[in-house]
C-alpha positions in Angstrom: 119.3 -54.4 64.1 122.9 -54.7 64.7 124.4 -57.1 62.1 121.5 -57.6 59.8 122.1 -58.8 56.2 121.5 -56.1 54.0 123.1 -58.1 50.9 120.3 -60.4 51.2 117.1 -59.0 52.4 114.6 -61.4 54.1 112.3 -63.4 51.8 109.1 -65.6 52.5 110.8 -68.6 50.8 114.6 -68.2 51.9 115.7 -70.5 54.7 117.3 -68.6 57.9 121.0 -68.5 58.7 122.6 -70.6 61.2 124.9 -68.4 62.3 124.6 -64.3 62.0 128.2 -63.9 62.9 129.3 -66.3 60.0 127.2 -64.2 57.2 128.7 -60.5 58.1 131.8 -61.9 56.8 132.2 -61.1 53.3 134.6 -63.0 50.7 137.1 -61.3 48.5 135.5 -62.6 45.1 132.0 -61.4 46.2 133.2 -57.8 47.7 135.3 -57.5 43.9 132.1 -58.3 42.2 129.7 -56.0 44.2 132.6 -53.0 43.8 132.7 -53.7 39.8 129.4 -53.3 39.2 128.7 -50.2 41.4 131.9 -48.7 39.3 129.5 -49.5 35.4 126.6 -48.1 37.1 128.9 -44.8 38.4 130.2 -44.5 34.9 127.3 -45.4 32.9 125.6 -42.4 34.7 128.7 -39.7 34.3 128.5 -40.7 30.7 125.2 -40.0 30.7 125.4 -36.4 32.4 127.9 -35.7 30.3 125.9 -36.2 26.6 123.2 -34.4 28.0 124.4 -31.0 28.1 128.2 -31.4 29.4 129.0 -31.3 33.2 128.3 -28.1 34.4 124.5 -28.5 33.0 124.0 -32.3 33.7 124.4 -31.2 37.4 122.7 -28.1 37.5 120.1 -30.1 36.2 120.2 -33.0 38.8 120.1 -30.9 41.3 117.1 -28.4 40.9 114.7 -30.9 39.2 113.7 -32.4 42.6 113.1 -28.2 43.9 112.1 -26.9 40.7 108.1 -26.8 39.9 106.8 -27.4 36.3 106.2 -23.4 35.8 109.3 -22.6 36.6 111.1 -25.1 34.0 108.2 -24.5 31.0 109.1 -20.5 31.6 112.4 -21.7 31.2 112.1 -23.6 27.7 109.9 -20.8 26.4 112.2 -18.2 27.3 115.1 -19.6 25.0 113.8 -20.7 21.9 110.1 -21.7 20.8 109.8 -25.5 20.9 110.1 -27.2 18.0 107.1 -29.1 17.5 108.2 -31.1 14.5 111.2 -32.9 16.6 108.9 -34.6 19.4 105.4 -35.9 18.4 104.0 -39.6 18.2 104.5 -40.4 14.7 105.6 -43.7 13.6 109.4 -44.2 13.1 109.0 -43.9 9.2 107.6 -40.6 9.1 108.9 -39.2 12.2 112.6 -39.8 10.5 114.9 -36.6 10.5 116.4 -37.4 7.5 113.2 -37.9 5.6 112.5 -35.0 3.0 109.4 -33.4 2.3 107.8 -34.0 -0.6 106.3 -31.8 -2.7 103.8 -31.3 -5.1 104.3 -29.7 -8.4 102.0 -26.9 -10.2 99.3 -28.9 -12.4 99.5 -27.6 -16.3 97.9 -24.6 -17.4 94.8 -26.9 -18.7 93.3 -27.6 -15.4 93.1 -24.2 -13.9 89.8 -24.5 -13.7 89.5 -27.9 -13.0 86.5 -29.2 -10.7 86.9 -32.5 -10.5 83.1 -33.6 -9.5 81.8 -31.6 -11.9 84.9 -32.6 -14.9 82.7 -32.0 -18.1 84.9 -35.0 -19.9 83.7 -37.3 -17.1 80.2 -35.9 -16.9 79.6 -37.4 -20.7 80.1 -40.8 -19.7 76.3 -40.4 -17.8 73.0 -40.3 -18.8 71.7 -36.5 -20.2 68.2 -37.7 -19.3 67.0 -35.0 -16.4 70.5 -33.9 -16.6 72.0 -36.7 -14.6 75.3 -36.4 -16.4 75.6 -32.4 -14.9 75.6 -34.3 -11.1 78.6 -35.1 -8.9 80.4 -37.9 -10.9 83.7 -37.6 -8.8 87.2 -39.3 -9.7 88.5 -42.4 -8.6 91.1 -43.0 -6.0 93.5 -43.8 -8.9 92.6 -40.7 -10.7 93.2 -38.0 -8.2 96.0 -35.3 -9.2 98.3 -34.9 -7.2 99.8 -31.7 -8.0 98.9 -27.8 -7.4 96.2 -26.3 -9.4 97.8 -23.5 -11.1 95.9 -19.9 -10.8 96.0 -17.7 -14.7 98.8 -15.8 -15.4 98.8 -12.5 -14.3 96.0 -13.6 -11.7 95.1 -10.7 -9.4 93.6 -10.6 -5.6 89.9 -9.6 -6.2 88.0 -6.3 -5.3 87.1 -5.6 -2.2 83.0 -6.1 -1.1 81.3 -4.1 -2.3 83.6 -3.1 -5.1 83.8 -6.7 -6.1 79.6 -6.5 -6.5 80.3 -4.9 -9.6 83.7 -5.5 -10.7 86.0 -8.4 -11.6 89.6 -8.9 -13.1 90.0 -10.7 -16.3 92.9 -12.3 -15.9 91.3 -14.4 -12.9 88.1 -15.5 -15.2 89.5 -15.0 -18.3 86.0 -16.0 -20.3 84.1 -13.6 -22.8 81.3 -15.9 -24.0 78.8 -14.6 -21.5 79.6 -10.8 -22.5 78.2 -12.2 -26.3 75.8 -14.1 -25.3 74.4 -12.4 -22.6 74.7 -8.9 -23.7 71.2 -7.8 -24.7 70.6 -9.3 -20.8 73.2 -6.8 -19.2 74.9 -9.8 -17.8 78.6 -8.9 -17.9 79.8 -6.3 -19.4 84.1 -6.4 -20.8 86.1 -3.6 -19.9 89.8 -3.3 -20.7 91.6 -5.6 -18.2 88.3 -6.3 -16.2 84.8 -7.5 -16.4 81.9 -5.2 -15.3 78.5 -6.5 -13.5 75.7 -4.0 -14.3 73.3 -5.8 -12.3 71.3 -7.5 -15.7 69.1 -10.8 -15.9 67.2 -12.6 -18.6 64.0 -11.3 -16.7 65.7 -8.2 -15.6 67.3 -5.9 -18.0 67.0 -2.8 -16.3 69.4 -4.6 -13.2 68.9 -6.7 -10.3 68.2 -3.6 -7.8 64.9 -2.6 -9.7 63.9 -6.2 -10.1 64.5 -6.6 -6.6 61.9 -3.7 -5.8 59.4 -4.8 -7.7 59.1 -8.0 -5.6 59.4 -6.3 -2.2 56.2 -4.5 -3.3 54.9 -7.7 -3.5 56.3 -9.1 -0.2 58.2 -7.5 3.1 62.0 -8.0 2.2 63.0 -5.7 4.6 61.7 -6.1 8.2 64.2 -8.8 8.9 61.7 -11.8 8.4 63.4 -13.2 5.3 67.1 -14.0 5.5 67.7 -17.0 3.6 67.4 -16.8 0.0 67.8 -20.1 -2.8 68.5 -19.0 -6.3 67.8 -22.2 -8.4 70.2 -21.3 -12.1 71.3 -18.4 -11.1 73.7 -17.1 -14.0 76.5 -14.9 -12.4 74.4 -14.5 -9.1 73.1 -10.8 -9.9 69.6 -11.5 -7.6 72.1 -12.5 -5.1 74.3 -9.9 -5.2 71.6 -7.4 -4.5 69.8 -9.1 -2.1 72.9 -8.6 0.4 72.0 -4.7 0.8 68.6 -6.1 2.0 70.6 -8.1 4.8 69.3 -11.3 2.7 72.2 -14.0 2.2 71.6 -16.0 -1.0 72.4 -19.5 -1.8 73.2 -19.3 -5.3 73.7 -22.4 -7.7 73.7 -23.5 -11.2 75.9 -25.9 -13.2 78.7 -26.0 -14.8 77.5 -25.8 -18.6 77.7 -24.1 -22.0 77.3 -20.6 -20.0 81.2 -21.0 -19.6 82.2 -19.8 -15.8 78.8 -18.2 -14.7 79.2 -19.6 -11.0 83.1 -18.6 -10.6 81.7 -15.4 -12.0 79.5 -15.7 -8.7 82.4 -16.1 -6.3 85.1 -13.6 -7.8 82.2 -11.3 -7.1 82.0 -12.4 -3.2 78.4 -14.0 -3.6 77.7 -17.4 -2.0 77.4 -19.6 -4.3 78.2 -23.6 -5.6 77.9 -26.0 -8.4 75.0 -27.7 -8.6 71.7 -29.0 -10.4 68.3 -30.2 -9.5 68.3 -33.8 -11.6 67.9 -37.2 -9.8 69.5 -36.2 -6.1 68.5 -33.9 -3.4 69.6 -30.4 -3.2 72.6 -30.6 -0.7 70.8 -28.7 2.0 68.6 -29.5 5.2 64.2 -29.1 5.2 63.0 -25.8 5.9 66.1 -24.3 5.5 65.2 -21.2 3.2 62.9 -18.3 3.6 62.2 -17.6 0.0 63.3 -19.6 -3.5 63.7 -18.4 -6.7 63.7 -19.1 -10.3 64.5 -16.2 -13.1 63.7 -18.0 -16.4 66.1 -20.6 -14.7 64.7 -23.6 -17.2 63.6 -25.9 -14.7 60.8 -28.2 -16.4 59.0 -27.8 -12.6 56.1 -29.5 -14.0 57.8 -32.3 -15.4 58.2 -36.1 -13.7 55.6 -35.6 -11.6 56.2 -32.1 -10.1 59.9 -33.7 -8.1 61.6 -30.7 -8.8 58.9 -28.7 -6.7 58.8 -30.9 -4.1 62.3 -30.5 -3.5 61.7 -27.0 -3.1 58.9 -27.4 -1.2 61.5 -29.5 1.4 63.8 -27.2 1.5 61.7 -24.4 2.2 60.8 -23.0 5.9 56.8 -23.2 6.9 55.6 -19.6 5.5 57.9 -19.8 2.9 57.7 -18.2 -0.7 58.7 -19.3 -4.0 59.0 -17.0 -6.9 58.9 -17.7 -10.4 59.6 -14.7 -13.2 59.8 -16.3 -17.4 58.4 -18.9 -18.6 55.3 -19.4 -18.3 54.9 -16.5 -16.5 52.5 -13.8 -18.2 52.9 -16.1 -21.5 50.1 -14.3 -23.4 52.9 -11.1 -23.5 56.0 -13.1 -24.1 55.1 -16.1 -26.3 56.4 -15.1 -29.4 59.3 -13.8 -28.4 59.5 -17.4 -26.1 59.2 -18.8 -29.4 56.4 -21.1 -28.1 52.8 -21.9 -28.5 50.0 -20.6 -26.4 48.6 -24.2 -25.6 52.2 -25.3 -24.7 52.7 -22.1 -22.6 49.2 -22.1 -20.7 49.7 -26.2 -19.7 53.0 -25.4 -18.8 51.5 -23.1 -16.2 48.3 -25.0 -15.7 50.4 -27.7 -14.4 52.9 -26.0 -12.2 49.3 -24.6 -10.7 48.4 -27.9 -10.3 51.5 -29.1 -8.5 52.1 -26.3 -6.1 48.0 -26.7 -4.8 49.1 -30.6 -4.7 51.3 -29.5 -1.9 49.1 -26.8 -0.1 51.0 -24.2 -1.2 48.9 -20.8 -2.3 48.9 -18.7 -4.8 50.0 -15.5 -3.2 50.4 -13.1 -6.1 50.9 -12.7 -9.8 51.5 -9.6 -10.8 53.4 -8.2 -14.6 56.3 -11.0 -15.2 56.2 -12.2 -11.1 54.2 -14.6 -9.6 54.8 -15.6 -6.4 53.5 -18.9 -3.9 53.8 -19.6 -0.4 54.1 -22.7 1.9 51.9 -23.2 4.6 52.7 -22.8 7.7 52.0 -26.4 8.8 50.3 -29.6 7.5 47.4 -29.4 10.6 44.8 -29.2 7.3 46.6 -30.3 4.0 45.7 -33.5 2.6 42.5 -34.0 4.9 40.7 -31.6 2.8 38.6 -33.1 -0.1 39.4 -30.2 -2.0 42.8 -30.9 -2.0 44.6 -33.5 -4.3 45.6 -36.8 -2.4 49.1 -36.7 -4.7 51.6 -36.4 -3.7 51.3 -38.4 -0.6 53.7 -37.8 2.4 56.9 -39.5 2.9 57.7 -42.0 5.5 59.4 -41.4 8.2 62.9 -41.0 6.6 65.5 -38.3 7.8 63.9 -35.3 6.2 67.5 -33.4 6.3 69.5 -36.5 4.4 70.9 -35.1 1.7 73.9 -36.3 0.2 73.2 -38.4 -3.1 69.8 -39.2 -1.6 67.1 -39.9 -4.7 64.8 -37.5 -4.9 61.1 -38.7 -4.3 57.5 -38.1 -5.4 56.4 -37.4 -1.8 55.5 -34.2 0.2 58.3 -34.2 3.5 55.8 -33.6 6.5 56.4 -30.9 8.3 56.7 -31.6 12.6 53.1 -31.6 14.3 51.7 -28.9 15.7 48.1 -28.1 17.8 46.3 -25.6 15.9 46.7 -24.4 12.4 48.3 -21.2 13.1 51.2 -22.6 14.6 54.6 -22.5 13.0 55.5 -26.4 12.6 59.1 -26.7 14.0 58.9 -23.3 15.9 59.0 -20.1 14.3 62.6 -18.1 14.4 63.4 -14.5 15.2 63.8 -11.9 13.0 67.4 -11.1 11.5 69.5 -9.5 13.1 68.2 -11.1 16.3 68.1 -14.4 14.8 71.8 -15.1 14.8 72.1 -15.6 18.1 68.6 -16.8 19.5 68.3 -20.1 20.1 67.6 -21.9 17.4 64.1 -23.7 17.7 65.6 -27.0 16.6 67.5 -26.5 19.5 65.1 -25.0 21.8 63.0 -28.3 21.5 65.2 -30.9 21.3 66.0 -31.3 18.2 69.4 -32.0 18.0 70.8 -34.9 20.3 73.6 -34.0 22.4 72.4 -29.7 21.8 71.0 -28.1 24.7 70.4 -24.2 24.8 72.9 -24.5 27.7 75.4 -25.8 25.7 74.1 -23.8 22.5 75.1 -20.4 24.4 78.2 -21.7 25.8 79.5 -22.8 22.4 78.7 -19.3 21.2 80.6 -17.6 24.1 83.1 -19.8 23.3 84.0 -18.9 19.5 83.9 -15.2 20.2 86.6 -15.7 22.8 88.6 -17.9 19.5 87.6 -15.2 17.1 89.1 -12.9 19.4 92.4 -14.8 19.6 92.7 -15.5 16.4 92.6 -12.0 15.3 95.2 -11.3 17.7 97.9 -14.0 15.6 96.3 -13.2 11.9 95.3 -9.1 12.5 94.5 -9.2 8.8 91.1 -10.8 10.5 90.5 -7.7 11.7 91.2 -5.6 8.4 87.6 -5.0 6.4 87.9 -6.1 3.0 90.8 -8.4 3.6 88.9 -11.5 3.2 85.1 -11.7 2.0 84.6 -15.5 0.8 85.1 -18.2 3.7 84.9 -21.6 4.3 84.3 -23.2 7.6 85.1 -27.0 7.3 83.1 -28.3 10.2 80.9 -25.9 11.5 79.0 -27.7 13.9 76.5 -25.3 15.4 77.9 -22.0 12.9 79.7 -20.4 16.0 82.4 -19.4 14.3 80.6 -18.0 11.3 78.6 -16.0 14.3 81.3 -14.6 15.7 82.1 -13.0 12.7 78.4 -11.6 12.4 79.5 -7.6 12.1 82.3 -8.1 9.7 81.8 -7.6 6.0 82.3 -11.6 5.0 80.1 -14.6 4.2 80.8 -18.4 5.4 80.3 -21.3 3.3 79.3 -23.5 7.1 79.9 -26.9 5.8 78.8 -29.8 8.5 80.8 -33.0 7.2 77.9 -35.7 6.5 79.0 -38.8 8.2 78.7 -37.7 12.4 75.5 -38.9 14.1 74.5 -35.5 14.7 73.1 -33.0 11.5 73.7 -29.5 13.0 72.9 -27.9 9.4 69.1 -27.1 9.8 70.5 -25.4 13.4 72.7 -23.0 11.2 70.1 -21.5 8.9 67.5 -21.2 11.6 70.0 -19.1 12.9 70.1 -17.4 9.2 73.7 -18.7 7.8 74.1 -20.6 5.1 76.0 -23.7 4.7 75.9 -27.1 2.7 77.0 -30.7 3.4 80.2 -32.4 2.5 82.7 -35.5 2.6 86.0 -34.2 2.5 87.2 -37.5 1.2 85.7 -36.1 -2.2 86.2 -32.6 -4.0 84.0 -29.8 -2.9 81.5 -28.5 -5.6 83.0 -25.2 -6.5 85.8 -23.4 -8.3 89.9 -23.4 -8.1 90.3 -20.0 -5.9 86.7 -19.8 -4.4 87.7 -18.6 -0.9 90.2 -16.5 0.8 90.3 -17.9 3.9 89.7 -21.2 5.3 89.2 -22.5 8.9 89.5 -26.0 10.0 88.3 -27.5 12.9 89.3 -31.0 14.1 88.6 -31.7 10.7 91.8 -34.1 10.0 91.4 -35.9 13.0 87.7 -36.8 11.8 88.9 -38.1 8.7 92.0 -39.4 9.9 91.0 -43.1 8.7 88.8 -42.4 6.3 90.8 -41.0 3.4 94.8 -39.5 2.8 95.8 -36.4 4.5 97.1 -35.3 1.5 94.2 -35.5 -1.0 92.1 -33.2 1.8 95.1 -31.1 2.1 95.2 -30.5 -2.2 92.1 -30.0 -2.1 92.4 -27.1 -0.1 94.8 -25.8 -2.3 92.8 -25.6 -4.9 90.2 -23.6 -3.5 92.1 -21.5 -1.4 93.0 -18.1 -3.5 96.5 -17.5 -3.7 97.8 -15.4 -0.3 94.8 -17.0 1.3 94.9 -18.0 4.8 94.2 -21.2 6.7 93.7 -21.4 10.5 93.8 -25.8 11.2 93.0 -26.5 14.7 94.0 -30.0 15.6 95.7 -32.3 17.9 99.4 -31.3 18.1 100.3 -34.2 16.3 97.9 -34.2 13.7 99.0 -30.3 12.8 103.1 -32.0 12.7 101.8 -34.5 10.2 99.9 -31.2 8.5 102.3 -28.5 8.5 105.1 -31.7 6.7 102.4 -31.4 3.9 101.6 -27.6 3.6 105.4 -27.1 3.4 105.3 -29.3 0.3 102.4 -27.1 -1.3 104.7 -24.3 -0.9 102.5 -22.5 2.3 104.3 -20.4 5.0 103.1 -21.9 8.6 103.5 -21.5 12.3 102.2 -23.7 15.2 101.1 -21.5 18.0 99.6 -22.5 21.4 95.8 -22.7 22.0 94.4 -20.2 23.4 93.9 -21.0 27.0 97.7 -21.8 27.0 100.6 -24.2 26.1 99.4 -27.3 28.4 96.5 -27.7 25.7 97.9 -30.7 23.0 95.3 -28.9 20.9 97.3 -26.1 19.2 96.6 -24.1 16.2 98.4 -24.2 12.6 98.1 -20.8 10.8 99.0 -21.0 7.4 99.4 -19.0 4.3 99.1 -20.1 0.8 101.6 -18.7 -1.2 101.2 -16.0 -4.5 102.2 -18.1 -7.7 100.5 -18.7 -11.2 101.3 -20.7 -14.1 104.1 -19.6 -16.3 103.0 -17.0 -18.8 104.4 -19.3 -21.4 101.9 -21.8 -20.6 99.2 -19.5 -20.8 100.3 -18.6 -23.8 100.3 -22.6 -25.4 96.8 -23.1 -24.2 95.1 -20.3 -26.0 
């Protein structure tokens, strides 16, 4: 090798020397060139070492990174100074700018403290009252979105504590009297000094919730764990409700926002499930045979009315076995008609009809006894409609997704139940009885149901958010305080893990499951006796400023990261979110950078903290804390 060309390496193209002796000899202008630029790179690289961290460091560090593992230099980061998160993420140059402020979003005025924005009573009278259309989600355009804080009452107060909060509510956070007028002969609400008490009341139970309560588990077994999911169709302030939940029966409560000012935020300060709604021209916003038993207290549905639509709905929504009760009108008419101020006839076609209806969709009559009668759903469809006793109306649907239901139409057709082999199976499989039923395997899972669900993966994910639950309480130990928190919201719920994991504490979770993925895991969560409803978070949720006091997010930003502004999700949360609620957001690293810019504009404390199985995870977890703050009392004060 002895006097081989290292200045010019052999190449398949170059042309070989003549002479080896004459190409060792190097000329002066070449050698100068060749030592000039080693002498830029030499210096280029000094002035390098020297930015960094000065000499000393620059060294050190040159020296041990070729010996050093990755363990040894992470332990090393984390044992100065927690890593700023916000200073290295993949944001575009614009937003990722240092010198770029935050902005931030002002309190609303004093006028729209109560402001839901799907259910804006202004907005609602541009649409037609027939069937109550105009009482429907009519939600805001793009261009008509505040963007500003909804402000919470002056002098607003954290609510009672379950079960204090059953019976007792401050003023100052539902500062509304009308009902204790109106309502008053009814035991409704009753106004006490600075607060509002709940006696339990009903239109067709004055002597309280608890005895009316009774009187129907006389009629059928509330107590043996076989009904746990309840539907309360105009349910005032959510009394039936209420009292259902020392039965272990979880009640979805709804009614809309009309002249009974405030009935449904009533609902919620008093930790009852519950949400705006109305049965008009859509579906109800939850999956078939999701409920065990439905209700209606002199809840002025006209159930007999456009060809029984309203029934059918609630024969869709209800599980196979299912009852449906019905106390007031017409109910025992030839007692009450005067006082009804009503006819006979009208009264006795009324409930002629409803008769009429429910045998149209095999139901039977199970009971009628004093104000309460009571119907049940059959267990399958193995013998309805093939009967000639039976009524050939309402036909059965085609085969459309029987658990679509956001703004889907309703229809004059019976939803068919899945097959079965005899008629005294249980079509869809039957589910366990609560408390067992929270964690058996859902039958929609169990066979097949769900694509992408196996039971496999069912118990893993279940394993899965205990071990979260776990850590989470470990980071916010106010989880683990009873009576901390009572209403919360789970964003995406998939499969109600979360929710399940926090089966022995004293909460309730509103499971939403977002309605655009492919896969509709909301009929798995109330077979496993939750409750839950469907949402796009690109629109306003149908409830109340303030409704929860805690909020978890799952991936949820990352879902809608094209679909709609961060910011309008983010606001949107404000507004429900009590004040001193918490948030847990659970994201992609960069995604909760881009979040935690925005919650620091909406005046929340938060903190990034690693995921649970480490720091190598890029998801991490954002906990968050909204802030105490009302409108100013002088405000208050201008809009009385």
């Amino acid at each position: 090798m002895a006097g081989f060309n290292f200045l010019n390496p052999y190449h398949p193209t170059g042309k070989p020397s003549k002479s080896l002796t004459a190409t060792t000899t190097f000329s002066f202008k070449k050698t100068y060139s060749f030592a000039f630029v080693l002498f830029l790179c030499l210096l280029s690289y000094l002035l390098g070492v020297w930015q960094h961290d000065g000499w000393r460091t620059g060294l050190a560090l040159s020296t041990t990174t070729s010996t050093t593992t990755c363990k040894t230099i992470t332990q090393g980061l984390s044992s100065s100074k927690p890593l700023d998160y916000e200073s290295h993420h993949t944001a575009s140059s614009d937003e990722a700018a240092p010198h770029k402020l935050v902005k931030t979003y002002p309190l609303c005025h004093i006028k729209y403290s109560e402001y839901t924005p799907c259910e804006d009573p202004k907005r609602s009278l541009k649409f037609k009252r027939d069937r109550l259309i105009y009482r429907e989600r009519h939600c805001p355009k793009e261009e008509e979105l505040l963007k500003c804080r909804i402000p919470a009452p002056y002098g607003y107060k954290n609510p009672f504590s379950w079960p204090r909060s059953r019976d007792l509510a401050w003023f100052a956070n539902v500062p509304h009297k009308e009902l204790t007028v109106e309502k008053a002969v009814q035991n409704w609400i009753r106004y006490e000094g600075d607060k509002f008490r709940f006696p339990g009341g009903g239109t067709m139970f004055p002597n309280g919730a608890d005895a009316y309560i009774d009187d129907i588990g006389e009629l059928i077994n509330l107590r043996d764990g076989s009904i746990r999911t309840a539907l309360d169709t105009g349910c005032g302030v959510a009394s039936w409700g209420a009292y259902l939940m020392s039965r272990n029966i979880i009640t979805m409560s709804f009614a809309p926002r009309d002249s009974h000012e405030a009935q449904v935020q009533f609902a919620l300060e008093r930790g009852v499930p519950a949400l705006i709604g109305v049965i008009a021209s859509k579906r109800l916003p939850y999956p078939s045979r999701a409920f065990d038993m439905a209700h209606c207290s002199r809840c002025l549905i006209p159930w007999h009315q456009y060809d029984g639509t309203y029934l059918i709905e609630v024969d869709r929504v209800l599980r196979p076995g299912g009852y449906w009760i019905l106390s007031g009108p017409p109910i025992r008419w030839r007692k009450y008609w005067k006082g009804w101020d009503r006819t006979k006839e009208d009264l006795n076609q009324e409930q002629t009809s409803i008769e009429q209806v429910a045998k149209s969709l095999c139901w039977k009559k199970f009971v009628e006894k004093d104000d309460i009668a009571i119907w049940q759903k059959p267990l399958n469809h193995f013998n309805c409609k093939t009967s000639p006793n039976n009524n050939p109306n309402p036909p059965f649907c085609p085969g459309k997704d029987r658990d679509k239901a956001w703004y889907t139409n309703l229809e004059t057709c019976l939803t068919p139940l899945p097959l079965v082999s005899d008629d005294q199976e249980i079509a869809g499989g039957a589910v366990a009885k609560w408390p067992e039923r929270l964690n058996a395997i859902p039958p929609r899972i169990s066979r097949g149901m769900v694509n992408g669900v196996t039971v496999e993966s069912f118990k893993q994910d279940s394993e899965l958010w205990k071990r979260r639950l776990s850590y989470y309480k470990t980071v916010n130990n106010q989880l683990e305080q009873g009576g901390r928190y009572r209403n919360i919201l789970d964003m995406n719920a998939t499969l109600g893990g979360f929710a399940a994991a926090l089966g022995d504490d004293p909460v309730w979770v509103m499971n939403v499951v977002p309605v655009e993925p492919n896969v509709n895991t909301l009929g798995v969560i109330y077979e496993r006796g939750l409750v839950g409803t469907y949402q796009d978070w690109c629109e306003a949720m149908s409830t109340y400023p303030r409704t929860y006091d805690f909020i978890h997010a799952d991936s949820v930003f990352s879902f809608y990261a094209y679909k709609c502004e961060m910011e309008d999700i983010l606001l949107e949360m404000d507004r429900i979110l009590r004040p001193e609620g918490g948030v847990i957001f659970r994201d992609d690293v960069d995604m909760l950078v881009k979040i935690k810019k925005i919650t620091d504009g909406l005046n929340w404390d938060s903190q990034i903290v690693d995921h649970e199985d480490g720091p190598y995870q890029r998801e991490k977890l954002l906990f968050a804390v909204k802030v105490y703050g009302t409108a100013p009392s002088s405000d208050q004060n201008s809009s009385t």
